[in-house]
N, C-alpha and C positions, 0 to 999 in steps of 0.2 A: 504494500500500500504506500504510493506515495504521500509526502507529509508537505504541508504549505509552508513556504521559509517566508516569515513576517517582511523581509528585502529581499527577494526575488534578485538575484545577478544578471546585467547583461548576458548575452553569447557572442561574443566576436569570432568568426570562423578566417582562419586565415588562409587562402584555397591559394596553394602554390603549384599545383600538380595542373598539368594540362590533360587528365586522363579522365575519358566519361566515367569512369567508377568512383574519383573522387570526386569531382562538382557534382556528378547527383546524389552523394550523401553529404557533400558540404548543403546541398536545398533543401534535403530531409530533412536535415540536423536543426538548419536552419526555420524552415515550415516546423518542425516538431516543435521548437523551441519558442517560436513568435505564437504558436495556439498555445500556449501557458501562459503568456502574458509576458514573456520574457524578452527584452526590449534586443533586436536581434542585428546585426549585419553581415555580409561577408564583405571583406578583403583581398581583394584577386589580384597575384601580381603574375609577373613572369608568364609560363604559359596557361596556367588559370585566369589571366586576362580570356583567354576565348570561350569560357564558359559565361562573360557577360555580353559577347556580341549576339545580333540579331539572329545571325546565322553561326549557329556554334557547332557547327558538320567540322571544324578546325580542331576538335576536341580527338584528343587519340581515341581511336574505336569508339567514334560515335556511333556507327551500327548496331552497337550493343545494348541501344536503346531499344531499336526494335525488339530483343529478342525479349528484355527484360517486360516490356509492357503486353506480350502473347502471354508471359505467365503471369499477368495478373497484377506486376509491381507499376508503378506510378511513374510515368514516362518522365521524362527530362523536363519539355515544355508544362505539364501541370505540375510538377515543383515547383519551377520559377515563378508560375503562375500566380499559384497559392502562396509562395513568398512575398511576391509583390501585393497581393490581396489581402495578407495579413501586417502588413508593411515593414516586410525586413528591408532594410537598407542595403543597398547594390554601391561597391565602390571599388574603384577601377585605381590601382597603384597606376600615377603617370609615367614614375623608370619603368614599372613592367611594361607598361605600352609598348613606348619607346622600344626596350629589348627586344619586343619581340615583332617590331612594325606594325603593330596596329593601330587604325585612327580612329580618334572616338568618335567619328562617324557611323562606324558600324554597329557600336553600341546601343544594347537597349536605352530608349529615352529616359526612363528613372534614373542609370548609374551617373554617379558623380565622381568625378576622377578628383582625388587626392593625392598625398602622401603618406608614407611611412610614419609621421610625425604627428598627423595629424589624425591619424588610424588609430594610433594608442593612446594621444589624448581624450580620442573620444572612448576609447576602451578602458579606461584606467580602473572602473564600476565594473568589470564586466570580466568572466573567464573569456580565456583564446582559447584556442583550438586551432590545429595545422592540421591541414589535408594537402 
């Protein structure tokens, strides 16, 4: 049985991996964490920058979404979905950009591209978590 903690902690998920297996449980973690009330965002730098663009077929073995959604699990797109529906916060490290040429063009319209610096000030309230 889980127990109510009187100050609930942020979750800041730090998504360093450009692999579909980690962004779609950094949006799990994330969805899981925002339907508790738990004040949420991810952090994407390096090649986790391409689990916040439009088009994130950039992500290693993105076809693995298909197979994961035939059995039943919750595809990539209603993660994000529901992340953004429960309003986890979408932030795009701009050295990860950079490193890895992407333009925040291609990014979904909610991410806000930040800093390293400014990532942890807003998380200083809140556990990290790497993926």
């Amino acid at each position: 049985m889980l127990r109510r903690m009187s100050a609930i902690p942020g979750l800041s998920i730090l998504l360093i991996s450009g692999t579909h297996e980690r962004a779609h449980y950094a949006f799990a973690l994330a969805a899981g964490a925002a339907a508790l009330g738990r004040r949420t965002s991810i952090f994407a730098t390096n090649r986790g920058c391409f689990a916040l663009e439009t088009d994130w077929s950039g992500l290693d073995n993105a076809t693995r979404d298909r197979t994961i959604r035939a059995r039943g699990v919750a595809g990539f797109d209603d993660l994000r979905d529901a992340c953004l529906e429960l309003g986890v916060r979408l932030l795009a490290c701009d050295a990860g950009l950079k490193s890895e040429d992407l333009s925040t063009a291609t990014l979904l319209p909610a991410v806000q591209v930040t800093g390293i610096a400014a990532f942890l000030a807003d998380s200083a309230e809140s556990q990290i978590v790497t993926l």
